[in-house]
PDB file of N, CA, C, O and CB in Angstrom:
ATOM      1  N   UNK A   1      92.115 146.331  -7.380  1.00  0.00           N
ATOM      2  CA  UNK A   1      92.125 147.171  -8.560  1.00  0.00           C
ATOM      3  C   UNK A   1      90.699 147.281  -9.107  1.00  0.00           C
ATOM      4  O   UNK A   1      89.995 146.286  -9.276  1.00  0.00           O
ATOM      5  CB  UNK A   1      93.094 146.605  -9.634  1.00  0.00           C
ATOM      6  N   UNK A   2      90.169 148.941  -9.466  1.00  0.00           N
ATOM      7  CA  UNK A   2      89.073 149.264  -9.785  1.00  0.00           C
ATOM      8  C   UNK A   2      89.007 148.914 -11.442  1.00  0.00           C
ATOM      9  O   UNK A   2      89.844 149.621 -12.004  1.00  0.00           O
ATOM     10  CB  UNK A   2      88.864 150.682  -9.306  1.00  0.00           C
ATOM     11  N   UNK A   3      88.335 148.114 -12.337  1.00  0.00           N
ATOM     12  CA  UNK A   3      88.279 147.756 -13.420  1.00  0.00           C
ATOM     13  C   UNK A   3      87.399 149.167 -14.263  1.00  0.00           C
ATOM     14  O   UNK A   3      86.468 149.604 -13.587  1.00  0.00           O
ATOM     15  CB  UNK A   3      87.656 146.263 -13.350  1.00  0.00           C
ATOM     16  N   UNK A   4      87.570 149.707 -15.305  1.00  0.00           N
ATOM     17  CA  UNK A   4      87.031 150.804 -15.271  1.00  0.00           C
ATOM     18  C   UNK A   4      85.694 149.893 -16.674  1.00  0.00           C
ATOM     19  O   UNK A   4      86.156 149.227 -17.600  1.00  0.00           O
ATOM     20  CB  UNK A   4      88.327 152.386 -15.634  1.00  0.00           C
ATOM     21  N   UNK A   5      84.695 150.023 -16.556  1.00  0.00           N
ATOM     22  CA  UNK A   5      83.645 149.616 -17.691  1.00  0.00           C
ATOM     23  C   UNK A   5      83.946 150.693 -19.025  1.00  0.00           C
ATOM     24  O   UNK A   5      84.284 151.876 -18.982  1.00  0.00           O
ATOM     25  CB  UNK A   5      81.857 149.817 -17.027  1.00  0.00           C
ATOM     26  N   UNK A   6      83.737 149.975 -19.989  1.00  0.00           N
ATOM     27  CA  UNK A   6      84.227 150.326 -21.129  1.00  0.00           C
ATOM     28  C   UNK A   6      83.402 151.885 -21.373  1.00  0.00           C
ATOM     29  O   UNK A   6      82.261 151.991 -20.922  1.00  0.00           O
ATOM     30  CB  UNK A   6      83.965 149.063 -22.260  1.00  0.00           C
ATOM     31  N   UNK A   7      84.069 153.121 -22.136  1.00  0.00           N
ATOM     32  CA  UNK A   7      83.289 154.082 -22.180  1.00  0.00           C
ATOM     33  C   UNK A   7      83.086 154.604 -20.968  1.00  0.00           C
ATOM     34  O   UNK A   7      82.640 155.738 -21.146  1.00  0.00           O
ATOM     35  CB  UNK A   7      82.264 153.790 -22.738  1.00  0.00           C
ATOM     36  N   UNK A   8      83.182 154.362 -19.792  1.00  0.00           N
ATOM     37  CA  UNK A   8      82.542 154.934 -18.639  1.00  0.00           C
ATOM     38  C   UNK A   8      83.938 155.535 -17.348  1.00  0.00           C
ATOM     39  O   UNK A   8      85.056 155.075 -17.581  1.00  0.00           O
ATOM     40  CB  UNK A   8      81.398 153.513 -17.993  1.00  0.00           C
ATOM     41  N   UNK A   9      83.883 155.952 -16.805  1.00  0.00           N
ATOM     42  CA  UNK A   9      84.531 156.379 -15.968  1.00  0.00           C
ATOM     43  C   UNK A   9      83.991 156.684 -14.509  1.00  0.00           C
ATOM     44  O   UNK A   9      82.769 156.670 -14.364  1.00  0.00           O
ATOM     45  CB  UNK A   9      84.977 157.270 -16.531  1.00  0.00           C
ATOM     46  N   UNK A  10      84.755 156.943 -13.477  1.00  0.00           N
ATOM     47  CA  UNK A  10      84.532 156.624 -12.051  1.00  0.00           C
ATOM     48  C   UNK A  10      84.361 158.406 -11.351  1.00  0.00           C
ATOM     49  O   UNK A  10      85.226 159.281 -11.390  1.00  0.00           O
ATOM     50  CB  UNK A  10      86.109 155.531 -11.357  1.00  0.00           C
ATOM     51  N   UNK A  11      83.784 158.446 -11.105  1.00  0.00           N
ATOM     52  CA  UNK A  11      83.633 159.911 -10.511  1.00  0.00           C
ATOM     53  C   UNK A  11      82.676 160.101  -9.232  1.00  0.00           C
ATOM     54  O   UNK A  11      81.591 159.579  -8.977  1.00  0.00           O
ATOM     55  CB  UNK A  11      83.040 160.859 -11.665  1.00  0.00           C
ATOM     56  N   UNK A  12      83.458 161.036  -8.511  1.00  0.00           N
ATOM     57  CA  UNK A  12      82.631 161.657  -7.272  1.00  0.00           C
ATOM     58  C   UNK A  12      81.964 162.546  -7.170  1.00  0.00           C
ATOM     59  O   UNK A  12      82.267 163.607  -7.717  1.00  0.00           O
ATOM     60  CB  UNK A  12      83.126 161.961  -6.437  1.00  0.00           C
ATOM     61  N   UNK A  13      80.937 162.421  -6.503  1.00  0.00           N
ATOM     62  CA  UNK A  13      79.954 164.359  -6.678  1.00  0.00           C
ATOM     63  C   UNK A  13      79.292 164.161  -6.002  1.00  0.00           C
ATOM     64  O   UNK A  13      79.184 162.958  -5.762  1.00  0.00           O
ATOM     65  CB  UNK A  13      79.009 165.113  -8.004  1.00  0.00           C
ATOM     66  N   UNK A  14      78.411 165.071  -5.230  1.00  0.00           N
ATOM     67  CA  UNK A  14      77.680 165.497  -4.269  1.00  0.00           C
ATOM     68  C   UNK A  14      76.620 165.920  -4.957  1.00  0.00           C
ATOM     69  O   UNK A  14      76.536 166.782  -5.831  1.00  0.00           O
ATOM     70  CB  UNK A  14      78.245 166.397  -3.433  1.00  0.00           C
ATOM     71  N   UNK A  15      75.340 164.808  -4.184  1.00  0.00           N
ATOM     72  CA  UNK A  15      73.679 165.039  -4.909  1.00  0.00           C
ATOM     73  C   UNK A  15      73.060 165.169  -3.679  1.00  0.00           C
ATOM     74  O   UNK A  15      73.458 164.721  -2.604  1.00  0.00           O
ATOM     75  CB  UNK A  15      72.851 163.648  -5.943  1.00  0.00           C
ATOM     76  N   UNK A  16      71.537 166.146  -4.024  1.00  0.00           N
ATOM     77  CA  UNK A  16      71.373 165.751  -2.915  1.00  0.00           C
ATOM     78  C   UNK A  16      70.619 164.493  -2.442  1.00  0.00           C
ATOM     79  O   UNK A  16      70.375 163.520  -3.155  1.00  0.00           O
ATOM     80  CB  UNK A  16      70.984 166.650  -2.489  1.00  0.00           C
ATOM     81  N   UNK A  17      70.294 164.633  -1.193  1.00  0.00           N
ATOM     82  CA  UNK A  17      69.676 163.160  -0.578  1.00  0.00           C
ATOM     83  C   UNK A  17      68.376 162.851  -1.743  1.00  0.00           C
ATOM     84  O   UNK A  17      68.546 161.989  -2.605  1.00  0.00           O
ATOM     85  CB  UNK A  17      68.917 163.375   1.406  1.00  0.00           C
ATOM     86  N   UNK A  18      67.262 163.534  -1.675  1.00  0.00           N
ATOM     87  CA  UNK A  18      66.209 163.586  -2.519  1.00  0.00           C
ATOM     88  C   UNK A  18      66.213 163.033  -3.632  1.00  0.00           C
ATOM     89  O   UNK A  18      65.320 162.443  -4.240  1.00  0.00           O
ATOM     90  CB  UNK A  18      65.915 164.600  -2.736  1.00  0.00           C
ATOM     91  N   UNK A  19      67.935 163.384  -4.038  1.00  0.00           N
ATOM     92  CA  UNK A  19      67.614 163.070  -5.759  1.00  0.00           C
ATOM     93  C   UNK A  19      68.504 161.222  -5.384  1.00  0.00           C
ATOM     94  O   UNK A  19      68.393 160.111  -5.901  1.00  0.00           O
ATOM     95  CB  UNK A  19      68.873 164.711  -7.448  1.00  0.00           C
ATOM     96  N   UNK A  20      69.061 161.611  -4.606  1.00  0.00           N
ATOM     97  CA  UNK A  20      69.620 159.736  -4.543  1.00  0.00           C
ATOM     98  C   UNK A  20      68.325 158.957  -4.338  1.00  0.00           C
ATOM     99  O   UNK A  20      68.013 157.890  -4.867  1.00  0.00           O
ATOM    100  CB  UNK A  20      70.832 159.206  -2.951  1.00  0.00           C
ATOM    101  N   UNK A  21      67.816 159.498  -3.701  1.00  0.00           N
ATOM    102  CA  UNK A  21      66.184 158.640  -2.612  1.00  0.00           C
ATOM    103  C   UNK A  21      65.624 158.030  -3.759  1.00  0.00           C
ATOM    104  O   UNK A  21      65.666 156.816  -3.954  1.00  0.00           O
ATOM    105  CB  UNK A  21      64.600 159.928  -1.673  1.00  0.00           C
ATOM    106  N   UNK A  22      64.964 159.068  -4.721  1.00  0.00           N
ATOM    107  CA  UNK A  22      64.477 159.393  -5.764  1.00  0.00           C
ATOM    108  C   UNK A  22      64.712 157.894  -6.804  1.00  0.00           C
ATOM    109  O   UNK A  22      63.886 157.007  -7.019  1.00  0.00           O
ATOM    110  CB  UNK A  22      65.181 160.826  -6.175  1.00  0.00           C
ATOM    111  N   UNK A  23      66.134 158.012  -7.317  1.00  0.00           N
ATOM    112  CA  UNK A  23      66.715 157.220  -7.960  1.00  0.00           C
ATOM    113  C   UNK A  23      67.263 155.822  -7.528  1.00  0.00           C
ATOM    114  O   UNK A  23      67.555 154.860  -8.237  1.00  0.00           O
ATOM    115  CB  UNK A  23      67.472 157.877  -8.337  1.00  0.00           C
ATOM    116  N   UNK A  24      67.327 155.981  -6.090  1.00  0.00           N
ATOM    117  CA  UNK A  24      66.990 154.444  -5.585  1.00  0.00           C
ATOM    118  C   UNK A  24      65.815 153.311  -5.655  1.00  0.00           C
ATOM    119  O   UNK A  24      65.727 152.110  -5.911  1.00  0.00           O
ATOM    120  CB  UNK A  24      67.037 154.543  -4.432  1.00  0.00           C
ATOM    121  N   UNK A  25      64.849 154.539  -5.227  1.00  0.00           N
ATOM    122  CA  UNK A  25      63.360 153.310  -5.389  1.00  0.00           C
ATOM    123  C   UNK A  25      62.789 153.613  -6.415  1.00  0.00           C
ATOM    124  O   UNK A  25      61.837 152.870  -6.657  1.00  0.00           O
ATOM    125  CB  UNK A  25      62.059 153.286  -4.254  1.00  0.00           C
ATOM    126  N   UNK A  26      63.009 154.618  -7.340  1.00  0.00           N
ATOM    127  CA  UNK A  26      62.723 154.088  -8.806  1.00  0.00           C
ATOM    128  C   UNK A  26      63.328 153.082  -9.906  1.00  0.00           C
ATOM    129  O   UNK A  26      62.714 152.729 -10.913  1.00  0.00           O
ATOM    130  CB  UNK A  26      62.753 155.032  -9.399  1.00  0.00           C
ATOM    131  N   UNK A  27      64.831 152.612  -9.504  1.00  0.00           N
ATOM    132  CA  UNK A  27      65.562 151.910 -10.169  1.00  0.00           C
ATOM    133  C   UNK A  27      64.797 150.529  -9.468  1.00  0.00           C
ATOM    134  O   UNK A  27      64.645 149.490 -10.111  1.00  0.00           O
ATOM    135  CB  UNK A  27      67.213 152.261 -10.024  1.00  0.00           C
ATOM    136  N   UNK A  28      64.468 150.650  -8.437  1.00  0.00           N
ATOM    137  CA  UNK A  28      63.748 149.028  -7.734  1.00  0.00           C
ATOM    138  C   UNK A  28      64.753 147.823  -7.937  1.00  0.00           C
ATOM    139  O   UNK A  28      65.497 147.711  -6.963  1.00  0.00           O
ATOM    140  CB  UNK A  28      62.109 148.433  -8.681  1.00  0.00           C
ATOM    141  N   UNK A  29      64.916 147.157  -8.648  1.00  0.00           N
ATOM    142  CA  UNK A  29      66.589 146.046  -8.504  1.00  0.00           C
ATOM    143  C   UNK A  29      67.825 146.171  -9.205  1.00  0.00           C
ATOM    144  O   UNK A  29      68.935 145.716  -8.932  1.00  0.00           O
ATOM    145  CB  UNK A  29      66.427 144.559  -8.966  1.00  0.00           C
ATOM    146  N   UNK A  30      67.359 147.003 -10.339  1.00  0.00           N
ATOM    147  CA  UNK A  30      68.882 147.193 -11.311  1.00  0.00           C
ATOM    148  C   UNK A  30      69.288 148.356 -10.416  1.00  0.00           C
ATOM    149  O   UNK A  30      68.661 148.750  -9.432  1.00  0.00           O
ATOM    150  CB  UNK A  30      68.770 147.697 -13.333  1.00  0.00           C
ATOM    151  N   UNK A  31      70.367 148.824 -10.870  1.00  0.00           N
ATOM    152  CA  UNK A  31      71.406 149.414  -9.746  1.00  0.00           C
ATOM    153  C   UNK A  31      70.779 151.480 -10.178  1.00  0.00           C
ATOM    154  O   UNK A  31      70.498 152.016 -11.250  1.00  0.00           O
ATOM    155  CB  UNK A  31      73.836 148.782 -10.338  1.00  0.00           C
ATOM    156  N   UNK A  32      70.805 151.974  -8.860  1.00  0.00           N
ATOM    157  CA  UNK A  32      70.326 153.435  -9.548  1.00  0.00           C
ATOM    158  C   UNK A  32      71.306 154.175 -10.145  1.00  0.00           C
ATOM    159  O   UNK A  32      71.014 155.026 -10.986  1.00  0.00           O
ATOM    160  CB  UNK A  32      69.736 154.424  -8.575  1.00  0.00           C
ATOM    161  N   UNK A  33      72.741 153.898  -9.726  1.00  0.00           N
ATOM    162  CA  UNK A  33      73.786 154.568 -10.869  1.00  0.00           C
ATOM    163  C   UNK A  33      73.187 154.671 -12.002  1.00  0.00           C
ATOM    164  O   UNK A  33      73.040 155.812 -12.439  1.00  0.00           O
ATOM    165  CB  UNK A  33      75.077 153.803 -11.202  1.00  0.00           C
ATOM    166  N   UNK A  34      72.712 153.601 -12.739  1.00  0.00           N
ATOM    167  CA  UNK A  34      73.009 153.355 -13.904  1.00  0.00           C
ATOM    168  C   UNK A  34      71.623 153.956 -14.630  1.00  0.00           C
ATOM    169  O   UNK A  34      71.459 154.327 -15.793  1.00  0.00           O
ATOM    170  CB  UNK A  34      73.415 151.823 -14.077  1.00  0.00           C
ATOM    171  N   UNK A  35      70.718 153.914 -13.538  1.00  0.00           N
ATOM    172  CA  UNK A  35      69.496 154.755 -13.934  1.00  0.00           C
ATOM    173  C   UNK A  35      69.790 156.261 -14.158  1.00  0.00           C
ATOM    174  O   UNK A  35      69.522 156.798 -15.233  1.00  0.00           O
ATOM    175  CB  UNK A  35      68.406 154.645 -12.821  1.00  0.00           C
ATOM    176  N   UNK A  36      70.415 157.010 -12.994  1.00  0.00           N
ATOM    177  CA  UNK A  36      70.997 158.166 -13.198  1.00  0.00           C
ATOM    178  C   UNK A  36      71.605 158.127 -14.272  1.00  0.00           C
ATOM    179  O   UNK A  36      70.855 158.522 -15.164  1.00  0.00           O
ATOM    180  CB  UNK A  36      71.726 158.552 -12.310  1.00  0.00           C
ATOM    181  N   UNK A  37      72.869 157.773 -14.752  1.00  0.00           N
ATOM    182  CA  UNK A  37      73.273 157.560 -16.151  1.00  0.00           C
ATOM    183  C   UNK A  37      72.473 158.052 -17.111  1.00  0.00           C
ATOM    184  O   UNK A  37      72.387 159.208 -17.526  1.00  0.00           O
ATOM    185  CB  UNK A  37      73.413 156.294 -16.442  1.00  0.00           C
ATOM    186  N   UNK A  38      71.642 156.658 -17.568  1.00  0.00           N
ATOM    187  CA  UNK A  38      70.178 157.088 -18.594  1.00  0.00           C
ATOM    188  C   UNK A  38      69.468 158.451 -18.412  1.00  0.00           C
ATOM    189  O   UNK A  38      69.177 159.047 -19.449  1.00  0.00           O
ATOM    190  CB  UNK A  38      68.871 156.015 -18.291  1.00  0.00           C
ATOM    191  N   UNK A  39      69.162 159.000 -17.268  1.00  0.00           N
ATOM    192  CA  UNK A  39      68.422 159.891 -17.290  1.00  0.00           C
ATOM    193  C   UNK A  39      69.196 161.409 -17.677  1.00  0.00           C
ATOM    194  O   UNK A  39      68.810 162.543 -17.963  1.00  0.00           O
ATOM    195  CB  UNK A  39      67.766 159.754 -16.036  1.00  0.00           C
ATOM    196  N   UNK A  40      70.483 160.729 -17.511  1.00  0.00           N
ATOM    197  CA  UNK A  40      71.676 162.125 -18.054  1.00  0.00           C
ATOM    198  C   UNK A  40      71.783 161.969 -19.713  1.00  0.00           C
ATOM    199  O   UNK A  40      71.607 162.928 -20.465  1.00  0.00           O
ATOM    200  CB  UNK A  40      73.694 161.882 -17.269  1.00  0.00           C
ATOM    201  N   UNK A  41      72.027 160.926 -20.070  1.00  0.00           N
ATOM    202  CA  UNK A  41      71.818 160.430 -21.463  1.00  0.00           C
ATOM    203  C   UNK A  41      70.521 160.804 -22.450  1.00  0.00           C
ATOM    204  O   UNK A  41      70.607 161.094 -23.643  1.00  0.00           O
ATOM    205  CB  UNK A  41      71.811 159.013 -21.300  1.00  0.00           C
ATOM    206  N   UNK A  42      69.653 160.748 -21.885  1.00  0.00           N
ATOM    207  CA  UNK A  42      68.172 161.392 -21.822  1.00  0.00           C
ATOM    208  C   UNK A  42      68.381 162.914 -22.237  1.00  0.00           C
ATOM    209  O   UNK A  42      68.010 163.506 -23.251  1.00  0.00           O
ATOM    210  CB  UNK A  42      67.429 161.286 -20.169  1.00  0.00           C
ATOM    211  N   UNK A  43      69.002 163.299 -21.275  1.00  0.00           N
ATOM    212  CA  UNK A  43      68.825 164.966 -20.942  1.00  0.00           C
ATOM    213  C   UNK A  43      69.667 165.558 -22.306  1.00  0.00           C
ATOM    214  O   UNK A  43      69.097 166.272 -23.131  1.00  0.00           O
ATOM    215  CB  UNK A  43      69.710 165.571 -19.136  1.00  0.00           C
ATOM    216  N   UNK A  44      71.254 165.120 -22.445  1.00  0.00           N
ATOM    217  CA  UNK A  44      71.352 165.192 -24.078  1.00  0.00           C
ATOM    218  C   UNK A  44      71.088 164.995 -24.864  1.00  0.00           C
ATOM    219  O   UNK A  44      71.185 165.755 -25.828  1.00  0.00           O
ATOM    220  CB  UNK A  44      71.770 165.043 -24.581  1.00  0.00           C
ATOM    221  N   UNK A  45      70.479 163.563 -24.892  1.00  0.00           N
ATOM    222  CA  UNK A  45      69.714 163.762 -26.618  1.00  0.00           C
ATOM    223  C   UNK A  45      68.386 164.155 -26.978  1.00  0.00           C
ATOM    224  O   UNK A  45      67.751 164.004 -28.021  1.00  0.00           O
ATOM    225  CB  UNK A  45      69.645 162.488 -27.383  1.00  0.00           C
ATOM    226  N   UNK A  46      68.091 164.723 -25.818  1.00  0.00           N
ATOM    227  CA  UNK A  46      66.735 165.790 -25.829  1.00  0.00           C
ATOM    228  C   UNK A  46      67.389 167.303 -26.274  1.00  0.00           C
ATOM    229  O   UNK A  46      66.978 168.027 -27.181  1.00  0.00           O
ATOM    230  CB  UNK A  46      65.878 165.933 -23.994  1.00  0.00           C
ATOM    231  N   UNK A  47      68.098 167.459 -25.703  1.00  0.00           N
ATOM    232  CA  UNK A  47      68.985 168.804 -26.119  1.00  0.00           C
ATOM    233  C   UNK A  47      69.363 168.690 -27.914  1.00  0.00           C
ATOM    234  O   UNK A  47      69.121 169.495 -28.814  1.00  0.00           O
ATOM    235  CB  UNK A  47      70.719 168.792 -25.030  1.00  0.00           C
ATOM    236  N   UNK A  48      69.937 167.550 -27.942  1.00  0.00           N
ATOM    237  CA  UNK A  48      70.080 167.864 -29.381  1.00  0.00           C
ATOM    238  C   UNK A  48      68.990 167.928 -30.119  1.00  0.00           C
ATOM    239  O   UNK A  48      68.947 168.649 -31.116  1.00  0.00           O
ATOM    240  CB  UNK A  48      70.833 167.032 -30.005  1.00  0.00           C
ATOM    241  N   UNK A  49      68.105 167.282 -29.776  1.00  0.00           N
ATOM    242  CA  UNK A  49      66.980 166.887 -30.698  1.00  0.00           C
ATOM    243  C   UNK A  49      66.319 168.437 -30.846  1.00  0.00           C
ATOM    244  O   UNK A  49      65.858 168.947 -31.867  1.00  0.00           O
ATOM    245  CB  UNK A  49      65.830 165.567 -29.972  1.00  0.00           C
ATOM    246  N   UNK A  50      66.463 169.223 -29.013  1.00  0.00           N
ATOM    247  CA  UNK A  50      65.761 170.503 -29.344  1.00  0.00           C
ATOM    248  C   UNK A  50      66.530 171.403 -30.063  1.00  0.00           C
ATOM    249  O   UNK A  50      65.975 172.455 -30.379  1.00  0.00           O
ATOM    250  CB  UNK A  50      65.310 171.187 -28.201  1.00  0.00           C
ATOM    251  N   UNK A  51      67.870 171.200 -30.448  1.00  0.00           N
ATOM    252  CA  UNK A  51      68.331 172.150 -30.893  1.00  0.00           C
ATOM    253  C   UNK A  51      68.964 171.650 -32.719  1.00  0.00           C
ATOM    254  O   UNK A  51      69.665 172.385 -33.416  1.00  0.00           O
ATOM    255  CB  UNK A  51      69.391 172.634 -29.673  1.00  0.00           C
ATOM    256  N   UNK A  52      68.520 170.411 -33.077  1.00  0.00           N
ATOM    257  CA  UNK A  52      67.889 170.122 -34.662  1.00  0.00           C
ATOM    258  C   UNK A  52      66.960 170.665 -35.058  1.00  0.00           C
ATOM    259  O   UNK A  52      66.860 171.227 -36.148  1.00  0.00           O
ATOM    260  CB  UNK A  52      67.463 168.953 -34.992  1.00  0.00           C
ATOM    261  N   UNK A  53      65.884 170.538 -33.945  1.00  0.00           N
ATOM    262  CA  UNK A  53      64.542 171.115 -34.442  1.00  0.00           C
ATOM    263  C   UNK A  53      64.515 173.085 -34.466  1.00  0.00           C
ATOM    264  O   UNK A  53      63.926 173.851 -35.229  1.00  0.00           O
ATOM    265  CB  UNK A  53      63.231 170.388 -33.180  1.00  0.00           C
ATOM    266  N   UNK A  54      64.944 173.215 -33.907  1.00  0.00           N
ATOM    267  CA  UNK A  54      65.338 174.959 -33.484  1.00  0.00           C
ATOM    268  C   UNK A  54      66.170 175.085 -35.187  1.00  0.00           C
ATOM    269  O   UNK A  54      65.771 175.930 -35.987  1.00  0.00           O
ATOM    270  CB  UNK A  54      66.874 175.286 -31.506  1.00  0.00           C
ATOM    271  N   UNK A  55      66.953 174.437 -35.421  1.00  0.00           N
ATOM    272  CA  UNK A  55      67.692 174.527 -36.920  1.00  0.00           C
ATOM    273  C   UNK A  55      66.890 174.865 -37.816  1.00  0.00           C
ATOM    274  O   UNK A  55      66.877 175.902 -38.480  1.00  0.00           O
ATOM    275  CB  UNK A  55      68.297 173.309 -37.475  1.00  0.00           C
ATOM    276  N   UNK A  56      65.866 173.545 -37.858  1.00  0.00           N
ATOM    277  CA  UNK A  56      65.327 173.247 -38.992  1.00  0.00           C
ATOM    278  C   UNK A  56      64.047 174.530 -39.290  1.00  0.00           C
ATOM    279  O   UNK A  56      63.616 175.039 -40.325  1.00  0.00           O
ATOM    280  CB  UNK A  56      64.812 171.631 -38.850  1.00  0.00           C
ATOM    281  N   UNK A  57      63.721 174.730 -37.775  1.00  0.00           N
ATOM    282  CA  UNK A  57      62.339 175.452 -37.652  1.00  0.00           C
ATOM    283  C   UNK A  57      62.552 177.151 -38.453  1.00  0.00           C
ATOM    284  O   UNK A  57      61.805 177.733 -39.240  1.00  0.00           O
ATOM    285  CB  UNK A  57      61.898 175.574 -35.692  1.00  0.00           C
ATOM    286  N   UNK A  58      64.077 177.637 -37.765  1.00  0.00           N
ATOM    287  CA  UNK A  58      64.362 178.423 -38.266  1.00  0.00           C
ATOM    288  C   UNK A  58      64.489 178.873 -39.900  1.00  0.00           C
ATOM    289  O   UNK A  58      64.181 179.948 -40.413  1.00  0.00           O
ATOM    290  CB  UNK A  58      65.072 178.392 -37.683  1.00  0.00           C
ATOM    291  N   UNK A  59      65.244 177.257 -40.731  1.00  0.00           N
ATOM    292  CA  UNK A  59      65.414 177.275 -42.067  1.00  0.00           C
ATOM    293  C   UNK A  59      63.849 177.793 -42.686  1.00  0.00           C
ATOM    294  O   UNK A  59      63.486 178.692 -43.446  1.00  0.00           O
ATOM    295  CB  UNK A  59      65.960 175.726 -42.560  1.00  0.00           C
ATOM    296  N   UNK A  60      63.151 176.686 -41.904  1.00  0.00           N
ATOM    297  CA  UNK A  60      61.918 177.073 -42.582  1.00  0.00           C
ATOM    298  C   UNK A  60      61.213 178.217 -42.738  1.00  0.00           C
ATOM    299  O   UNK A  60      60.495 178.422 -43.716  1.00  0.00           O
ATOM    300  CB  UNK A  60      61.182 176.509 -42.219  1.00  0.00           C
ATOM    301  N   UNK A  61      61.377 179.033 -41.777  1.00  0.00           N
ATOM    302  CA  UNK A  61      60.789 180.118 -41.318  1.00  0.00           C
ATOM    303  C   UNK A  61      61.203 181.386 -42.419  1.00  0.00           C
ATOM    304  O   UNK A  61      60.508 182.368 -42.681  1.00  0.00           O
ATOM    305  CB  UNK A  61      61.266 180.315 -39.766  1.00  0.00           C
ATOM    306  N   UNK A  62      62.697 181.008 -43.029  1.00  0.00           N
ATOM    307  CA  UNK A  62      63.142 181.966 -43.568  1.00  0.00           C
ATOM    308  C   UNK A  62      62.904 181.721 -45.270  1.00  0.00           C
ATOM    309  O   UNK A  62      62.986 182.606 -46.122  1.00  0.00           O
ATOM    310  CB  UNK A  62      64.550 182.127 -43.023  1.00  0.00           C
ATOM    311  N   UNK A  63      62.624 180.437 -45.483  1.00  0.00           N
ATOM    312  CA  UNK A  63      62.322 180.337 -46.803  1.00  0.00           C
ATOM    313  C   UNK A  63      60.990 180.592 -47.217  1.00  0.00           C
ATOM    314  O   UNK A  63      60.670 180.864 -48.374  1.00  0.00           O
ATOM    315  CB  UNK A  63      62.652 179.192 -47.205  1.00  0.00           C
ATOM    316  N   UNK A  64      59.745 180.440 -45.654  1.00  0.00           N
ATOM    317  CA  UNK A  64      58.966 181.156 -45.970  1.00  0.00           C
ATOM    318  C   UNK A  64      58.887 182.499 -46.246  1.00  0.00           C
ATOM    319  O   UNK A  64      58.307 182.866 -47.267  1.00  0.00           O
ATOM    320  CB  UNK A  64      58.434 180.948 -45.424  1.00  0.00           C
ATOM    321  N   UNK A  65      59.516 183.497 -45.287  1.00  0.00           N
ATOM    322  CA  UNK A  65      59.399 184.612 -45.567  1.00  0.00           C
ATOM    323  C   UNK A  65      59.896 185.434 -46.641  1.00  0.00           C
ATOM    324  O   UNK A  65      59.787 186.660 -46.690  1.00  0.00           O
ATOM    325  CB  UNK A  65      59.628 184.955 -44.768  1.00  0.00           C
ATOM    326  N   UNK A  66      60.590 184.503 -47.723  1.00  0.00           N
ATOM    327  CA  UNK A  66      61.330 184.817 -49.318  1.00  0.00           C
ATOM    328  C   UNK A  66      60.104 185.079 -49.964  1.00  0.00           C
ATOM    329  O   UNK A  66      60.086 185.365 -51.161  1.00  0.00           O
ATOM    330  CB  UNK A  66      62.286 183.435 -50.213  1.00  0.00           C
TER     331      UNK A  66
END
């Protein structure tokens, strides 16, 4: 029996070789799953962050132009 880690779930997908390669010898002893992980984790809260700042930039933009 597969124990599932808390929050996380088990999934299959097709990468290519490059990006496994990639994420193997950059993870060096901790496991590269989990590096991949982070770097997906990464990729959203960069997204949000760009799209707070896109909010805010806009607010501003319009109270200047009052």
């Amino acid at each position: 029996m597969v124990r599932a880690h808390l929050g996380k779930r088990q999934v299959n997908m097709y990468l290519d070789a490059a990006v496994i390669e990639y994420f193997k010898a950059k993870a060096g002893g901790r496991g590269y799953q989990t590096l991949m992980n982070e770097a997906l984790r990464e990729a959203i809260d960069r997204e949000s962050i760009e799209t707070m700042l896109r909010h805010v930039m806009r607010e501003e933009l319009q109270r200047a132009q009052r």
